[in-house]
C-alpha positions in Angstrom: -73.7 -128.2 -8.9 -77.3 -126.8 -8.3 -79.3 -124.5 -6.8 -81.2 -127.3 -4.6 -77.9 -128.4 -3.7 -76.6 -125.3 -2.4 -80.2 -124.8 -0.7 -79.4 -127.9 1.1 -76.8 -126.3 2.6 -78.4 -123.0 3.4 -80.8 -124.6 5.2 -79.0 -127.4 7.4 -77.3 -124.0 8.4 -80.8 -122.4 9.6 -81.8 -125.2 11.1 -79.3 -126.0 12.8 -78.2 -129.4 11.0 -81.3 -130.9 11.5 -81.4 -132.7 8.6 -85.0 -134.2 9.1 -85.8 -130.3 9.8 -84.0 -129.2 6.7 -85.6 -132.2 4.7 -89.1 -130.8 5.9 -88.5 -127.2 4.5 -87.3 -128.3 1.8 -90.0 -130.8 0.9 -87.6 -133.4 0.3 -86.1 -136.5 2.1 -83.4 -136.9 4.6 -81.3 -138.9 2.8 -81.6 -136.8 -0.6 -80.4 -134.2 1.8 -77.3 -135.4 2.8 -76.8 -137.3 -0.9 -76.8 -132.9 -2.1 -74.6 -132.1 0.6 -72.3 -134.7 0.1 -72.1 -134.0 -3.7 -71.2 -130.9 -3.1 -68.6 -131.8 -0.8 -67.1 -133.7 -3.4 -67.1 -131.5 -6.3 -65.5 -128.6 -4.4 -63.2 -131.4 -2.4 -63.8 -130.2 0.9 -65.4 -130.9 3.9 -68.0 -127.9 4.2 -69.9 -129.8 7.9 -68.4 -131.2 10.8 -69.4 -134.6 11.6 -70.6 -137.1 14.4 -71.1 -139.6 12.6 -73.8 -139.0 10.5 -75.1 -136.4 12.0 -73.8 -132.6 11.4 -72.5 -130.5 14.1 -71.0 -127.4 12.8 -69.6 -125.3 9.9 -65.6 -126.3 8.7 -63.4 -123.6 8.4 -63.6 -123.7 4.9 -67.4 -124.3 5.2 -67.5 -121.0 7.0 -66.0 -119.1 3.9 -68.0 -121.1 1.4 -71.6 -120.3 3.2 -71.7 -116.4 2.4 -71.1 -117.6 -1.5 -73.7 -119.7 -1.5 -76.0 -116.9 0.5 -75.0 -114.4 -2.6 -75.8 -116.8 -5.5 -78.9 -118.0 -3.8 -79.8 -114.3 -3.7 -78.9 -113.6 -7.1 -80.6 -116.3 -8.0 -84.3 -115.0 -6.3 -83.2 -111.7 -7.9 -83.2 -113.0 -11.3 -86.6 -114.1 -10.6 -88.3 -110.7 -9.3 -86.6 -108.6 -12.0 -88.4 -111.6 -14.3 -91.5 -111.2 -12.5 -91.2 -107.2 -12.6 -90.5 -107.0 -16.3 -93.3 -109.3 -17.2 -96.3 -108.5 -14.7 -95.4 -105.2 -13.0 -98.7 -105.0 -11.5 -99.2 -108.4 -9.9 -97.3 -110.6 -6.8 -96.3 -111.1 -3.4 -95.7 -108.2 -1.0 -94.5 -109.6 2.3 -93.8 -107.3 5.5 -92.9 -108.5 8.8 -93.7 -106.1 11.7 -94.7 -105.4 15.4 -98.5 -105.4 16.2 -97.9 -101.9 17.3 -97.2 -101.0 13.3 -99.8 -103.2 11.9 -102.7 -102.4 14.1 -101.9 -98.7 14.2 -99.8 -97.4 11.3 -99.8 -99.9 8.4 -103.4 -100.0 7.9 -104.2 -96.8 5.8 -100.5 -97.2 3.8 -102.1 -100.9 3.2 -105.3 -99.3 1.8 -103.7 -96.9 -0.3 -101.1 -99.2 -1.6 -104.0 -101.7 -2.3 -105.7 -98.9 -4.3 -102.8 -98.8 -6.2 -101.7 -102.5 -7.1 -105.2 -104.2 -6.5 -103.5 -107.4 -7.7 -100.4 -107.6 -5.0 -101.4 -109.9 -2.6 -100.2 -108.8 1.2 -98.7 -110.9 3.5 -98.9 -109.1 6.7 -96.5 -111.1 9.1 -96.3 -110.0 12.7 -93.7 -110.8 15.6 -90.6 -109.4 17.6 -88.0 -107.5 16.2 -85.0 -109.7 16.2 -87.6 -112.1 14.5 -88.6 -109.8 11.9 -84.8 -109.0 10.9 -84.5 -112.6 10.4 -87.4 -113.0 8.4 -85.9 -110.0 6.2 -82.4 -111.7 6.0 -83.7 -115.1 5.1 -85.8 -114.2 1.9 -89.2 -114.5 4.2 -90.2 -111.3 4.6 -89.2 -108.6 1.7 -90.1 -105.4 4.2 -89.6 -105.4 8.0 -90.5 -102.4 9.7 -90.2 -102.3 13.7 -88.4 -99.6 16.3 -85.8 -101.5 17.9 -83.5 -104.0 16.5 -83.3 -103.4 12.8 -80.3 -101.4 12.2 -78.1 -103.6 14.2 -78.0 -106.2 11.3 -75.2 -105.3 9.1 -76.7 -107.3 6.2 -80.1 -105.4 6.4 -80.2 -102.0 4.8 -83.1 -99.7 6.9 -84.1 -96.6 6.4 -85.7 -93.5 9.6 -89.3 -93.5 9.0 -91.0 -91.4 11.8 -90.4 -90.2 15.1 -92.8 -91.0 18.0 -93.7 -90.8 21.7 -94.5 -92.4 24.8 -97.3 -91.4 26.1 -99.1 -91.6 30.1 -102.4 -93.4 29.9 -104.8 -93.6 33.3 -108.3 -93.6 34.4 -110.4 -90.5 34.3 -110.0 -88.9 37.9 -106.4 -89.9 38.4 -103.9 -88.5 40.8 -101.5 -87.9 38.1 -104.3 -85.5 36.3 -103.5 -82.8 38.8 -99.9 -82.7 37.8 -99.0 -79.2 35.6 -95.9 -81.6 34.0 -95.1 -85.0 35.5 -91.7 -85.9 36.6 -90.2 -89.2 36.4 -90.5 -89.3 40.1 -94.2 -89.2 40.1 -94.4 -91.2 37.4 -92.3 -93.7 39.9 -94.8 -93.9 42.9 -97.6 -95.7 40.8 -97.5 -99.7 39.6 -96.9 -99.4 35.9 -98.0 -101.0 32.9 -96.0 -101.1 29.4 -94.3 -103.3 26.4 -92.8 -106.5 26.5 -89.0 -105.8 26.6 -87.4 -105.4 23.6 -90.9 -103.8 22.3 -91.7 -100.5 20.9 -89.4 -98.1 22.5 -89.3 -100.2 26.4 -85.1 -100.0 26.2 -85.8 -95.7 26.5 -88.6 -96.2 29.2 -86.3 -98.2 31.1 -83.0 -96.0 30.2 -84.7 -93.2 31.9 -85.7 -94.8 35.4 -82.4 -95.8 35.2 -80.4 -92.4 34.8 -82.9 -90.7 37.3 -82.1 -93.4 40.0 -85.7 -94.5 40.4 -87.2 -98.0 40.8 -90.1 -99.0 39.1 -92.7 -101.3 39.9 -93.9 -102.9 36.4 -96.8 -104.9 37.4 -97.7 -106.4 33.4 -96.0 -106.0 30.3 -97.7 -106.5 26.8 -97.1 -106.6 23.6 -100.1 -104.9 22.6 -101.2 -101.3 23.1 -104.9 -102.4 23.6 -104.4 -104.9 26.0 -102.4 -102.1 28.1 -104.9 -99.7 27.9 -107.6 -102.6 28.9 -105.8 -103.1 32.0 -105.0 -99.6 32.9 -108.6 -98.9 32.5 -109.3 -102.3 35.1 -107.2 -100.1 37.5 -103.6 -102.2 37.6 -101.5 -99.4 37.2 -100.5 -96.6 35.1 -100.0 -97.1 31.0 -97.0 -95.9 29.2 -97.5 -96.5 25.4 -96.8 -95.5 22.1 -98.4 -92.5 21.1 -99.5 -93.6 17.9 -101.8 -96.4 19.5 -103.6 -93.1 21.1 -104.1 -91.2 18.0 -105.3 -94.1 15.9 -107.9 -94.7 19.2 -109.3 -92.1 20.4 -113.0 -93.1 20.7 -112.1 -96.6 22.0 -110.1 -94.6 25.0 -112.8 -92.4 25.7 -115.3 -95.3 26.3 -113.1 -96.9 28.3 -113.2 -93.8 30.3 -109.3 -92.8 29.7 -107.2 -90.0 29.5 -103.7 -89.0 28.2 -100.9 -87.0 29.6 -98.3 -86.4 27.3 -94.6 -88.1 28.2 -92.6 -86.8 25.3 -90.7 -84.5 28.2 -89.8 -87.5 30.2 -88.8 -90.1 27.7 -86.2 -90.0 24.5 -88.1 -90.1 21.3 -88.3 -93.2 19.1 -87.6 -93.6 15.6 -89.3 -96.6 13.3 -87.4 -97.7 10.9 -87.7 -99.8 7.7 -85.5 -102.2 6.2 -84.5 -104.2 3.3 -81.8 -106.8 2.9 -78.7 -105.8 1.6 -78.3 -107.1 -2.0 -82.0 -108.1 -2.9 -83.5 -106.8 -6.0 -86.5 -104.6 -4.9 -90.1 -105.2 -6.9 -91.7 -101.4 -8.7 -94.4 -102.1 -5.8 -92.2 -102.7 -3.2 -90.7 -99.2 -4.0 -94.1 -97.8 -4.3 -94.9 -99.5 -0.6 -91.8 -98.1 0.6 -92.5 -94.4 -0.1 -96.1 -94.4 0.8 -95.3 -96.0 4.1 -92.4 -93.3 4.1 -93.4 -90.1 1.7 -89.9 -88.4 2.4 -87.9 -91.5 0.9 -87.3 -91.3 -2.8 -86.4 -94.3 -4.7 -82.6 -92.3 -5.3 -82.6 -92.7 -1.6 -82.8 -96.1 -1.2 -80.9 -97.0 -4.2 -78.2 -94.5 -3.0 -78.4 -96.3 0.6 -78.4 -99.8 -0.9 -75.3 -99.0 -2.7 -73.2 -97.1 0.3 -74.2 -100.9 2.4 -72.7 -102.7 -0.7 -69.3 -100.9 -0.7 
């Protein structure tokens, strides 16, 4: 038995027994595939795929207990390598980090620069995408970091960590209606076509929560997943922006020429918290660490060890 053999398997489980899929990721053929599936099979003298012939249709029941062994020794297995790599080249490698555009466009960049100052030789691979993507990219090896507001700490096999609290904030077009308002109210939020995230995006599940609880209907002309292209539409005269008030602090001049203003939400809306996460298990580089606490200065690396621990248990 060997590691591309139980990668075979791994992988006709990702993608979803397409063996010509599975072949492909692999950089292999079809038939050496199933050949390292099948020899597997036979050492262990089970069964680990349902059939249809030739083609795979499912996990056995034993297959099902066998796949999270071969997920831990696969893992153990890339962890040998980075506490190799760390040992021998501290300084130098691969720092991969999966994340919303909200993060990367408005958060990540200075933490990037100071990190980069730090470990000029790390090479960033800045990966961007929804947050049930980026947990999958963090459980399957392909990202090492994901960082996002919703989503991560649902996934029991992905340890994350609060980073920051944040805000939604009102964004309209100098000489508004809603300018004249001493402290808006849900309700006068609610007369005026709106314009926010995507669902599922930077904090929309406690925009929508509050409508909700107050009753109110809302007309939500365009969604987005990108801050910008929110405020570009508010400022076309759409509708009324609601986004994250970190895309307004990072922005400032760019609002201003687009003849914007700001009226603070934080009254209205539950506050959102951006987490960070790590898989459970994985063997974490000296500069991932480092990324880690510059990205979060109040995280120690007793913290996470201590956190990656209590997970294990």
């Amino acid at each position: 038995m060997n590691f591309q053999q139980l990668r075979s398997i791994r992988e006709a489980c990702r993608c979803g027994y397409n063996l010509t899929e599975v072949a492909n990721v692999l950089y292999t053929s079809q038939p050496g595939v199933s050949r390292q599936i099948r020899e597997v099979e036979e050492e262990l003298g089970v069964d680990i795929f349902e059939r249809n012939g030739k083609r795979l249709t499912g996990l056995t029941e034993p297959g099902k207990g066998i796949l999270p062994i071969i997920e831990r020794l696969l893992l153990e297995a890339e962890n040998l390598r980075q506490a190799g790599n760390d040992y021998s080249d501290q300084a130098r490698g691969t720092l991969a980090i999966a994340t919303t555009h909200t993060q990367a466009r408005y958060v990540l960049p200075k933490v990037v620069q100071q990190f980069r100052l730090a470990f000029p030789e790390v090479r960033i691979a800045l990966q961007q995408s929804a947050p049930e993507h980026i947990a999958e990219w963090v459980l399957s090896g392909k990202a090492d970091i994901g960082i996002a507001t919703e989503g991560l700490s649902a996934f029991k096999d992905l340890v994350s960590f609060p980073c920051y609290e944040w805000n939604h904030v009102v964004v309209v077009p100098d000489g508004h209606p809603l300018l004249a308002h001493a402290e808006l109210s849900l309700e006068d939020l609610a007369k005026f076509p709106l314009i926010t995230y995507d669902v599922g995006f930077t904090g929309r599940g406690h925009i929508d929560d509050a409508f909700k609880r107050a009753g109110l209907r809302t007309d939500i002309v365009l969604t987005a997943m990108d801050s910008d292209v929110i405020q570009q539409y508010v400022a076309l005269g759409l509708g009324v922006g609601l986004v994250a008030s970190m895309a307004i602090e990072s922005g400032n001049e760019n609002q201003r020429a687009q003849g914007l203003r700001t009226i603070s939400a934080s009254h209205l809306f539950q506050s959102n918290v951006t987490r960070l996460a790590v898989r459970r298990g994985a063997y974490l580089r000296a500069y991932t660490f480092d990324f880690i606490q510059k990205f979060a200065p109040d995280l120690s690396r007793e913290d996470i060890r201590a956190a990656l621990a209590e997970q294990e248990v």
